[in-house]
C-alpha positions in Angstrom: 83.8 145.3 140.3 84.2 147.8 137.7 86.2 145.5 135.6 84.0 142.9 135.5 80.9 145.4 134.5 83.1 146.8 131.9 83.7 143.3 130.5 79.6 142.9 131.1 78.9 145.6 129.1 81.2 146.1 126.7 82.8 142.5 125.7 79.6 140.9 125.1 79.8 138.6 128.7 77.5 135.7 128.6 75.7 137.1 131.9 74.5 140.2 130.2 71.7 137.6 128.3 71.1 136.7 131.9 69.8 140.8 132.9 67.9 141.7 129.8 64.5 141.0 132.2 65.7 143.9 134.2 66.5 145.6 131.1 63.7 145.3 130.1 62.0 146.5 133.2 64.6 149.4 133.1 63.2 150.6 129.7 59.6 150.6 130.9 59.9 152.6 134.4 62.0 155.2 131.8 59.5 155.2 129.4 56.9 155.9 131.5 58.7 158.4 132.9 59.8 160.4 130.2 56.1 160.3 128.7 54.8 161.5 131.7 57.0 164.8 131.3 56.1 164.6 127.1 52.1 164.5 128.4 52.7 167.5 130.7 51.6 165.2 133.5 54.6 166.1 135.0 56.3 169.8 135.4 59.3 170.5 133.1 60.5 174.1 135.1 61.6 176.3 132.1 64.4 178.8 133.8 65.1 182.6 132.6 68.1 182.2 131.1 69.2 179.7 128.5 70.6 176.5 130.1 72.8 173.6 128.4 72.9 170.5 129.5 75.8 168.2 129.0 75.2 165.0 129.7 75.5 161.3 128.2 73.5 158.0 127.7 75.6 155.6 129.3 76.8 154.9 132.5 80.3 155.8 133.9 82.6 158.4 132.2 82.7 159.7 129.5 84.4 163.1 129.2 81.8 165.6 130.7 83.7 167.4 132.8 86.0 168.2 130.4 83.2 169.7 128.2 82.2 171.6 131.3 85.0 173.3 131.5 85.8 173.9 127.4 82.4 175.0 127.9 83.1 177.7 130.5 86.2 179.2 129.0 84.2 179.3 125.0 81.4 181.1 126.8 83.2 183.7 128.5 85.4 184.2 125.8 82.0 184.9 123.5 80.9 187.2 126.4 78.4 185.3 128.5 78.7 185.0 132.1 78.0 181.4 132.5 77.6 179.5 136.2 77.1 175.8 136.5 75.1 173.5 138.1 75.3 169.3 139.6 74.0 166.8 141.5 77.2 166.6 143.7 77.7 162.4 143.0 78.3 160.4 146.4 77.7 163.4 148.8 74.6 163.9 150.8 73.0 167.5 152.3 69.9 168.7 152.4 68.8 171.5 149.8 71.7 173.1 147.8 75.3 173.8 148.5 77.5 176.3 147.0 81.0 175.1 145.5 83.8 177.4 145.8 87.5 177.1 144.6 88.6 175.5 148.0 85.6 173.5 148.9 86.7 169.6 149.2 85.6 167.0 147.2 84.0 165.1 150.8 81.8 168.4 150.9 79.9 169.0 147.2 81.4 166.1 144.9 85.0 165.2 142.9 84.0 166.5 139.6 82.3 169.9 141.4 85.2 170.6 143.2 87.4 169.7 139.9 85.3 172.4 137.9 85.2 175.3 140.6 88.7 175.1 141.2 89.7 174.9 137.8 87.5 177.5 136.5 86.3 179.7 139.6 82.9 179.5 138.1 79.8 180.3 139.9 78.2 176.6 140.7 75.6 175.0 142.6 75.1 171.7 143.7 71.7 170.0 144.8 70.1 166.4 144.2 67.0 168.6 142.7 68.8 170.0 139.7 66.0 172.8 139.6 66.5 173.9 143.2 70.2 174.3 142.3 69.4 176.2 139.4 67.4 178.8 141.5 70.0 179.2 144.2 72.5 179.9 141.3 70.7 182.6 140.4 69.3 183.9 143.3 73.1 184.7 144.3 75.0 184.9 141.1 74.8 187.4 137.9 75.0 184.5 135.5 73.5 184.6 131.9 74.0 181.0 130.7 73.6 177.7 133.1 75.6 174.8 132.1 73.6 171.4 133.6 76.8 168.8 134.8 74.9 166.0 133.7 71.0 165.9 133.8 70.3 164.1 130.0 67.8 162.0 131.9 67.0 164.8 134.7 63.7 166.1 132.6 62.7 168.3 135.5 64.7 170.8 134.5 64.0 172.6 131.0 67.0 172.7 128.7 67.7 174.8 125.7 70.8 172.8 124.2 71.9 169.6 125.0 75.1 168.1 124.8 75.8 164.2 124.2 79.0 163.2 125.0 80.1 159.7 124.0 82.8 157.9 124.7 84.4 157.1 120.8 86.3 154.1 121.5 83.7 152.2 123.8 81.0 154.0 121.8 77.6 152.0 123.1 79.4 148.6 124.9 76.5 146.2 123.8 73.8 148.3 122.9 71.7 147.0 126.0 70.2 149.4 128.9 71.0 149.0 132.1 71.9 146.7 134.0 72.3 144.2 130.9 74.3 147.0 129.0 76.0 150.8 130.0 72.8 152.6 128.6 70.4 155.0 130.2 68.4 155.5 127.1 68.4 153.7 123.9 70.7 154.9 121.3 67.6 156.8 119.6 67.9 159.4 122.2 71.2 160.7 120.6 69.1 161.9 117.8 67.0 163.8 119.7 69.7 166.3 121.0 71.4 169.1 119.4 75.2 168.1 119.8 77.1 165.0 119.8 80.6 164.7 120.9 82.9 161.5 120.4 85.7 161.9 123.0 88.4 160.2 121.3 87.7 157.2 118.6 87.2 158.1 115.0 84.0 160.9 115.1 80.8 159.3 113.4 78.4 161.5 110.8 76.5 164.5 112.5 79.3 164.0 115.8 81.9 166.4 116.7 85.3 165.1 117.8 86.7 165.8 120.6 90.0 165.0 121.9 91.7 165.7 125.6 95.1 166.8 125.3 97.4 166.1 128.6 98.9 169.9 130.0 101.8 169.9 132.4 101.8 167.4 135.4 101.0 170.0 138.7 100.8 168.8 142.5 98.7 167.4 144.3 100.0 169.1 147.2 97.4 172.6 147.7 98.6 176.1 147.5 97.5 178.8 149.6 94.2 179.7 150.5 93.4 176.3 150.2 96.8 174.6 152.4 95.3 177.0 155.3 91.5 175.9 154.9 93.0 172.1 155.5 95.7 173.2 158.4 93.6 171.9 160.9 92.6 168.8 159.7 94.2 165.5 161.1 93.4 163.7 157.8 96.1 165.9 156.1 100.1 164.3 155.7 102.4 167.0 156.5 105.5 166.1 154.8 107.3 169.3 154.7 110.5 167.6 155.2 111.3 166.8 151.7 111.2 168.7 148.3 110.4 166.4 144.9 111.4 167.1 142.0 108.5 166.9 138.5 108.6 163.7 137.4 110.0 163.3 134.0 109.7 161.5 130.6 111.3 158.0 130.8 111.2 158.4 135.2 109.6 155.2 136.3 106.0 156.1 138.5 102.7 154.6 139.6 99.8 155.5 138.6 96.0 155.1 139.7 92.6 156.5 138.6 89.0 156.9 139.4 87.5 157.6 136.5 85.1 155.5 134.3 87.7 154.7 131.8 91.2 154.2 133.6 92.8 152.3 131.3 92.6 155.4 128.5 94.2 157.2 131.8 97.1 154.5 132.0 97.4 154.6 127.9 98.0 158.1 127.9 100.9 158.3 130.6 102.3 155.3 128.7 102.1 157.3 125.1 103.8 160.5 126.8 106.8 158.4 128.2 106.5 157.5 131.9 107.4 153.9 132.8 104.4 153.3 134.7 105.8 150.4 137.2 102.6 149.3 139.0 99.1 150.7 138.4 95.5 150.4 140.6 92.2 151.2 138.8 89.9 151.9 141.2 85.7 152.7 141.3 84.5 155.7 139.7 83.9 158.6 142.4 85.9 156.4 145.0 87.3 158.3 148.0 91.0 157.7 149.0 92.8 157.5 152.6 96.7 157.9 152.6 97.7 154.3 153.6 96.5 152.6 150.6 98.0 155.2 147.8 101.2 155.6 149.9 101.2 151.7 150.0 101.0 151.7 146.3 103.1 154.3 145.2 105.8 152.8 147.5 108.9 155.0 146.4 108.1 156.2 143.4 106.1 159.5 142.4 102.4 158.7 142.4 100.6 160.3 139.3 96.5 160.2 139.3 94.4 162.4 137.2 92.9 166.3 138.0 89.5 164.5 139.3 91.2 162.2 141.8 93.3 164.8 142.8 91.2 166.7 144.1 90.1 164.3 146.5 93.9 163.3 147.2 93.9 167.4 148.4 92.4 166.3 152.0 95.4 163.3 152.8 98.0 164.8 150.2 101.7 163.7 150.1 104.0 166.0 148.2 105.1 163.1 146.1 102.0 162.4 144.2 101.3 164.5 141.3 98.5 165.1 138.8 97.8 165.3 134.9 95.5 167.8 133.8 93.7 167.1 130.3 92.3 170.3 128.1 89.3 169.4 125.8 89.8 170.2 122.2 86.7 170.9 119.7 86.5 171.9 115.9 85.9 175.7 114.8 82.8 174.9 113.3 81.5 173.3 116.8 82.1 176.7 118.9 80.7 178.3 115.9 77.5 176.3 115.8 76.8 176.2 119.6 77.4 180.0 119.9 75.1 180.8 117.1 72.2 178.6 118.8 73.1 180.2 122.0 72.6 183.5 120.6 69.2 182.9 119.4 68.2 181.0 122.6 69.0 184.0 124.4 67.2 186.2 122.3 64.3 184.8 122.7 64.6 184.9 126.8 64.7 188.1 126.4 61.7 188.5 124.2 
């Protein structure tokens, strides 16, 4: 299915024509929308502390997380305590939910998980992005709350906001949903105060951004996590057998869940594997250990840090996952910090 939307949206497929009437009804339920909140009609909740939203106007991936995270580590290097909030995509609670280093991708979401156990940030998760905000700092000293997602989420007051576009792709077709990948029409990107271009050739007034690929890791948990799933059934425990890293020209399989897995597949490819059989699969999709054991047959399975994380729950000690880092200009952690510093100032009064 997301093949054939990708082809939809970004290949200029007859059957788009077909949906510009919902389009079309799309644009006028988010206009409407985003006037009522212009009007004051509805309540835009302005928070205490600055809060930066990164977030994007089309549909699918686009390099957030990343951003999230090169986000975290350039405000805490600058001195800010940041904590982070999300909707927690595909799961369902009432209220808010705290995401800790070992909580599972079933419980608050992939990309959650991904982030808190990556950065042991403070992070909330809750469908009403304002509610998670509040818990955040009812029980954390943060000074700074990064928004994961939440462009369109105009409930919540932002201070910076953070486009993120996907610089090979760029817009697909130009067309809002469901004729085309956008959320809002490309005149929103000039409303914001950052544009990123992951990857692609960076356009006048964006910032380039590229993800470079660290050191393949297991998927396989470590301690505390491995004795927060030692009771669980879903678990494989293969302690029998010891694998070895794979290595540049070793032949593997490969699969992602991420809006873009062919830029996944490209990558592996471009650093050497001999990727043997591959499986693209939905965005957010959860996993059970038949079908990636099926596909990886005998060969090491390698998957990226947001399926991973997922993978955690059924693991096999065989499968293996690429962590990417998120690379910006100078001049963009110079330009952010400085309008962070002067958003906090004025918090402060």
């Amino acid at each position: 299915m997301q093949e054939f939307v990708h082809r939809l949206w970004y290949q200029r497929h007859p059957l788009a024509y077909l949906l510009l009437p919902l389009s079309g009804l799309f644009w006028l339920i988010s206009t409407i929308r985003r006037a009522l909140f212009a009007l004051k009609l509805k309540k835009q909740v302005q928070l205490s502390v600055p809060v930066i939203v990164v977030g994007n106007i089309t549909a699918g991936g686009s390099g957030k997380t990343p951003t999230v995270i090169y986000l975290i580590e350039l405000l805490r290097r600058h001195g800010y305590k940041p904590g982070v909030i999300s909707r927690g995509y595909g799961v369902k609670f009432e209220g808010t939910r705290e995401v800790k280093p070992t909580s599972l991708a079933s419980e608050v979401g992939d990309e959650p998980a991904m982030i808190a156990a990556r950065t042991q940030v403070p992070m909330v998760v809750g469908a009403k992005r304002v509610d998670a905000a509040n818990a955040l700092l009812a029980n954390y000293d943060v000074d700074v709350i990064i928004c994961d997602d939440g462009l369109q989420h105009y409930a919540l007051g932002r201070n910076i906001e953070i486009a993120i576009i996907d610089g090979q792709r760029r817009l697909g077709n130009g067309w809002l949903i469901p004729a085309g990948p956008l959320r809002e029409g490309p005149k929103r990107l000039n409303s914001v105060d950052f544009v990123i271009a992951n990857g692609g050739e960076a356009q006048s007034g964006e910032f380039a951004m590229a993800l470079e690929p660290d050191t393949l890791l297991p998927v396989a948990p470590q301690a505390p996590l491995q004795a927060a799933l030692q009771d669980s059934d879903s678990v494989n425990r293969d302690n029998t057998v010891n694998y070895v890293t794979p290595k540049v020209g070793d032949k593997v399989a490969a699969m992602a869940a991420i809006g873009n897995p062919q830029r996944y597949f490209d990558t592996l490819t471009k650093l050497g594997y001999r990727v043997t059989q591959q499986q693209a699969f939905e965005d957010h999709q959860a996993f059970d250990f038949k079908e990636l054991d099926d596909l990886a047959g005998d060969l090491p399975l390698l998957m990226t840090e947001k399926d991973a994380v997922k993978c955690r729950e059924i693991q096999s000690k065989n499968w293996w996952y690429l962590p990417v880092n998120a690379k910006l200009s100078a001049e963009f952690d110079q330009q952010i910090i400085e309008r962070l510093t002067k958003v906090a100032q004025n918090k402060k009064g």
